[in-house]
C-alpha positions in Angstrom: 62.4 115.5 93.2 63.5 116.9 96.0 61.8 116.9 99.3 60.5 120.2 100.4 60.3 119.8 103.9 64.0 118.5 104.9 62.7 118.6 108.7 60.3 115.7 108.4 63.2 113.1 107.7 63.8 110.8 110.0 67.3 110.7 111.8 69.9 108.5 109.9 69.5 104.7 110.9 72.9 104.6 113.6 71.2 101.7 114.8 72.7 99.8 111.9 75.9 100.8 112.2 78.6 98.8 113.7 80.7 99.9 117.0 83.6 101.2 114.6 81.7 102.8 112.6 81.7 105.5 116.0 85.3 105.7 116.0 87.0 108.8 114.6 90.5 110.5 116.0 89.8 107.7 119.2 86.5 110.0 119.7 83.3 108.4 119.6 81.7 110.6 116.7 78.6 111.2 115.0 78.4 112.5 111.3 75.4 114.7 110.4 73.8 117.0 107.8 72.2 120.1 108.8 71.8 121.7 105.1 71.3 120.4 101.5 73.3 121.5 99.0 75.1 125.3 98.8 74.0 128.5 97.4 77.2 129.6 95.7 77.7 128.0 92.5 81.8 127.3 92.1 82.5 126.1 89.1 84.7 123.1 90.3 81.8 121.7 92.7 79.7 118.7 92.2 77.3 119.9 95.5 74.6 120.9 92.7 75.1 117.1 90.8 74.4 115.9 94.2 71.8 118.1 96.2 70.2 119.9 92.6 69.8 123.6 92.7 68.1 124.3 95.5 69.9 124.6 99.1 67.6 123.7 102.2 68.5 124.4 105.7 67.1 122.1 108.5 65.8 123.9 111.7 67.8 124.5 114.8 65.7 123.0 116.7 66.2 119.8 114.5 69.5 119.5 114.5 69.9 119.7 117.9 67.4 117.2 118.3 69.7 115.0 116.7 72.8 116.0 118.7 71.1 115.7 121.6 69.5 111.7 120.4 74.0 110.7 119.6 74.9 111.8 122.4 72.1 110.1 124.6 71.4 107.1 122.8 74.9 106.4 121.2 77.6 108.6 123.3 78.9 110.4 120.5 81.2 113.2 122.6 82.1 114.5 119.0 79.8 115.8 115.9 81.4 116.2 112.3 78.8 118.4 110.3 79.4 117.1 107.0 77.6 120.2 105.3 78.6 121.5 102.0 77.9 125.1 103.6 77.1 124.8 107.2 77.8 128.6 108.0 75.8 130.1 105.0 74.5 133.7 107.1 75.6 134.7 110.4 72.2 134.7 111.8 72.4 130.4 110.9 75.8 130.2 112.3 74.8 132.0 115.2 71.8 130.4 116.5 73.1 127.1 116.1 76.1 127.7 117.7 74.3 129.7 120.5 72.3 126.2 121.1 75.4 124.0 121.1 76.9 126.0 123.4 73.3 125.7 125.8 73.0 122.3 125.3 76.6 121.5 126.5 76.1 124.2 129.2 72.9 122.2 130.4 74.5 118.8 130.1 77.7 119.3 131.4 78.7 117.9 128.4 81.8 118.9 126.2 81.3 118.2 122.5 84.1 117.9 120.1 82.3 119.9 117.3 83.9 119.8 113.5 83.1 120.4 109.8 85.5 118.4 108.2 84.3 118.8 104.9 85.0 122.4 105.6 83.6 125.7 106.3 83.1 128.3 103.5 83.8 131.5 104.0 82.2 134.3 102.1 79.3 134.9 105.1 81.9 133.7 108.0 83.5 137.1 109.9 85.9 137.0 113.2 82.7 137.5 115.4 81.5 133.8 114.9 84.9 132.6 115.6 85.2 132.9 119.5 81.4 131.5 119.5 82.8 128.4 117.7 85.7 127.5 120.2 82.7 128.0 122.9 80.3 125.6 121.1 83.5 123.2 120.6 85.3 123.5 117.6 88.8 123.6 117.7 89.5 123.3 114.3 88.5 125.2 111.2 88.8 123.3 107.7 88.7 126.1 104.9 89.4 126.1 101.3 91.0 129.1 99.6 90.9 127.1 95.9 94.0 129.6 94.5 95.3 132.6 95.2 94.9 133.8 91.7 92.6 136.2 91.6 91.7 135.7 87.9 91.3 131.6 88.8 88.6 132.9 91.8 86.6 135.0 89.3 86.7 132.5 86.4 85.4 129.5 89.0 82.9 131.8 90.6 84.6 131.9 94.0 82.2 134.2 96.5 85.3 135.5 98.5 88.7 136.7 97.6 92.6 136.1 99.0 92.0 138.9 101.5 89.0 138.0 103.5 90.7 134.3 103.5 93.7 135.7 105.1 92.0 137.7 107.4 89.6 134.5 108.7 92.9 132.8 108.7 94.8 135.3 111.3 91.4 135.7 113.4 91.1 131.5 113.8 95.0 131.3 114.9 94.6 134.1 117.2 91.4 132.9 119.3 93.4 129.2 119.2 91.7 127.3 116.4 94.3 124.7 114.4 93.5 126.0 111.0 93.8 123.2 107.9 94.1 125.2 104.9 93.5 123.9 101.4 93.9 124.8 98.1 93.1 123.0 94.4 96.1 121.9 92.5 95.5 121.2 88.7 92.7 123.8 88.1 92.4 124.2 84.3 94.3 127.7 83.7 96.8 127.0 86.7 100.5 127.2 86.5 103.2 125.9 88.3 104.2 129.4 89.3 100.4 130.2 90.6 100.4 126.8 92.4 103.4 127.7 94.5 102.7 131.2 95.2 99.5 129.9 96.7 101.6 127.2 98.6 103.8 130.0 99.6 100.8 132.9 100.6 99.4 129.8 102.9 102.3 129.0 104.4 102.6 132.6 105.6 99.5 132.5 107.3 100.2 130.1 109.7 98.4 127.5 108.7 98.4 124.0 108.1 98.5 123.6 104.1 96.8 120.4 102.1 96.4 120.3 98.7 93.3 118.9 96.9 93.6 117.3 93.6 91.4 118.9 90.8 88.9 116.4 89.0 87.2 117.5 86.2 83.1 117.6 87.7 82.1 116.9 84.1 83.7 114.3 82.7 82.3 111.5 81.2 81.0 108.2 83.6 84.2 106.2 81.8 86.4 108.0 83.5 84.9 108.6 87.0 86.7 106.2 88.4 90.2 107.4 87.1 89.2 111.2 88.3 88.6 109.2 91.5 92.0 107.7 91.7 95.3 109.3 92.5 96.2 109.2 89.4 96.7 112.9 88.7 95.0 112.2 85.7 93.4 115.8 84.5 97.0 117.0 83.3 97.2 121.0 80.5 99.1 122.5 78.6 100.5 124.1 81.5 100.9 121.1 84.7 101.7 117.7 83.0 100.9 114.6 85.6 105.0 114.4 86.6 104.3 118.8 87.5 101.2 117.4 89.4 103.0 114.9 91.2 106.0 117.1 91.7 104.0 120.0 93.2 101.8 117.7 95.5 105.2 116.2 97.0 106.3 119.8 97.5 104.0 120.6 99.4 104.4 118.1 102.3 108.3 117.8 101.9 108.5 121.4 102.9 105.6 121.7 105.5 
């Protein structure tokens, strides 16, 4: 079952991790949760096999508990929130951004602040932006899944092409390196819709990585093929060699 009260668990035991286990981009980093699970329900997503339904915030004040404890006790200079949905309202993103920003302020401390796992953004306007390069992120990881607007409704998708390309423009203009990514393989997808997605990223500026679909469901026997870089989920409309040719596309033109 899962536990009500996400505040009363104790911080991850770093203690038992080894001296690499610190080291990300030459940064001495610290990984964290903040929140369990994800409200939005997309149908590609295995957050709700992993977290169950429900989605659980932790308080402010306990997360930056546990900034403050890596950077003291382990001199982490860099935080990767590894949250399915870190950002969920503005009045979350705000207040814990707000107290980043304080504690570096107090410190004289400058955190390296990502989400590498990436940021959705149906509750994410240009507002919040600016307060993120403050509180230290200089990077935004975000996921537009397809361009298609008929793929967005059929997976669920809580925001549309438009309101990506608009967080897009505002992260590039206040300075933030934007990694953009987008789902190649999605059952329904054609090579056509692939690369007009490839092509409506590249116009924004941004840097463009494509994520292999797995199929969420699929039987145990063959997790560890949906794993693999196989390409293995081919249709009737993107056999593996379209997979593999589209992937390669992508980075031979970047």
């Amino acid at each position: 079952a899962a536990m009500a009260d996400i505040n009363a668990l104790p911080f991850p035991a770093r203690d038992a991790l080894r001296d690499r286990d610190f080291r990300v981009y030459r940064r001495r980093a610290a990984a964290m949760i903040a929140s369990r699970g994800c409200p939005n329900r997309c149908g590609f997503c295995t957050v709700h096999a992993v977290w169950g339904g429900s989605f659980r915030e932790r308080s402010v004040d306990s997360v930056m508990a546990e900034v403050r404890h890596c950077a003291e006790h382990f001199g982490a200079d860099m935080i990767n929130f590894e949250d399915d949905n870190l950002f969920a309202t503005p009045e979350r993103a705000t207040a814990l951004l707000r107290e980043l920003i304080a504690f570096q302020e107090s410190t004289g401390m400058r955190l390296d602040c990502a989400a590498m796992n990436g940021v959705s953004l149906e509750r994410l306007d240009g507002d919040l932006l600016p307060l993120m390069v403050k509180a230290g992120f200089g990077e935004l990881n975000i996921s537009l899944m397809s361009r298609s607007a008929e793929l967005q409704i059929k997976q669920r998708r809580p925001f549309d092409s438009g309101h990506f390309a608009g967080i897009a423009r505002a992260a590039r203009k206040v300075g933030m390196n934007v990694r953009a990514y987008f789902i190649l393989g999605l059952p329904g997808q054609t090579k056509e819709e692939a690369r007009d997605t490839v092509a409506f990223l590249r116009n924004l500026d941004v840097k463009v990585f494509p994520s292999v679909y797995y199929n969420v469901r699929s039987p145990r026997e063959e997790w560890m093929m949906q794993q693999s870089s196989a390409f293995f989920n081919e249709t009737g409309d993107l056999s593996r060699d379209d997979l593999v040719m589209l992937f390669n596309e992508c980075y031979m033109s970047a």
